[in-house]
C-alpha positions in Angstrom: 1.9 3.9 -5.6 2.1 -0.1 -6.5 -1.4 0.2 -6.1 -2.6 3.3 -8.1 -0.7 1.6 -10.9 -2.4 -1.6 -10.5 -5.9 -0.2 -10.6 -4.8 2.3 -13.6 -3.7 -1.0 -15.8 -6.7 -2.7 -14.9 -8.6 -0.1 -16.5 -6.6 0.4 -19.4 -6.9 -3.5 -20.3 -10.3 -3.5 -20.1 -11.0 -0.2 -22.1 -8.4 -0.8 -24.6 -10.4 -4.1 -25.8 -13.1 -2.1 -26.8 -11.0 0.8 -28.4 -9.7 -2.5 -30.9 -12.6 -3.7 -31.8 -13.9 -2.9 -35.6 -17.2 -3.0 -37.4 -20.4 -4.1 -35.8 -18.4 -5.8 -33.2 -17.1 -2.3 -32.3 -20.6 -0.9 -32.4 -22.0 -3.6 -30.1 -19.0 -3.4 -27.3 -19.2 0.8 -27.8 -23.0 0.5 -26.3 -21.9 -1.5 -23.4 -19.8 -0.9 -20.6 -16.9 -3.4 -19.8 -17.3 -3.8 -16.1 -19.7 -5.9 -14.1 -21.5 -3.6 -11.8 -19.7 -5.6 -9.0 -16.0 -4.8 -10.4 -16.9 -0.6 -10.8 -17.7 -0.6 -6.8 -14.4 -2.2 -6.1 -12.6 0.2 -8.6 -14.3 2.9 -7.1 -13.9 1.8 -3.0 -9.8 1.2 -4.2 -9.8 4.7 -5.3 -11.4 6.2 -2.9 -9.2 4.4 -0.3 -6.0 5.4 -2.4 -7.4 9.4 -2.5 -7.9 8.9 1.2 -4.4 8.2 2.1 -2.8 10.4 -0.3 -4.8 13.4 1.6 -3.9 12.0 4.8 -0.6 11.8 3.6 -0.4 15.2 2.1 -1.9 16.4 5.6 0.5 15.0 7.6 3.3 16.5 5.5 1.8 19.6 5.2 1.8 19.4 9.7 5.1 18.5 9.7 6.2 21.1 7.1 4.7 24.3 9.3 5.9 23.1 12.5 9.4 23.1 10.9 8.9 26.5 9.4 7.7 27.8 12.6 10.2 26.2 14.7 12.3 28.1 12.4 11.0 31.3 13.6 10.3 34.3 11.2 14.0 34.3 10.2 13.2 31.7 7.7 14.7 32.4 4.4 13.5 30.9 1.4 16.3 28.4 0.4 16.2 26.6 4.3 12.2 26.8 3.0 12.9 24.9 0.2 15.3 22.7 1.7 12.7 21.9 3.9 10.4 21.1 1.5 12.2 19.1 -0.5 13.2 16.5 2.1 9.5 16.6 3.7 8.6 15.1 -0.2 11.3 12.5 -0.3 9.9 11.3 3.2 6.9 11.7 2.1 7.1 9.6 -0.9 8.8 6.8 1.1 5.7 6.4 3.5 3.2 6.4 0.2 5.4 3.6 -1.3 5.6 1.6 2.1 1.7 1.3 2.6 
């Protein structure tokens, strides 16, 4: 999630120069866009990396999820559902923060 951040901060730098510029300044930097053509296919390859994972992620917890519930048998109620659930997320969330 480190990462997401860093990228998102990154952006926000760069596009917040241009929001604070005034006049003709702002005229001239609103016509032009504030990345070299090099640093939008990095931006973009991070991302997509990042978007990867997370659905890889999601996937995997999503596997894990419906071979608990079905382990579980059709005797399942909807609170051990939920409990289930919510400790899939917390694990989860701990394997997106270690990458």
């Amino acid at each position: 999630m480190q990462s997401v951040r860093g990228i998102l901060e990154h952006l926000e730098t760069k596009l917040a120069k241009k929001a604070s510029a005034k006049g003709v300044e702002r005229l001239a930097i609103s016509l032009t866009w504030p990345f070299t053509r090099k640093e939008t296919d990095q931006i973009m390859q991070s991302i997509e990396r990042l978007k990867v994972l997370l659905f890889m992620a999601f996937e995997k917890h999503h596997v894990q999820l419906s071979t608990e519930i079905d382990q579980e048998g059709d005797g399942c109620h909807s609170r051990q559902i939920e409990g289930c659930s919510s400790s899939g997320f917390r694990a989860l969330e701990q394997s997106i923060e270690l990458w």
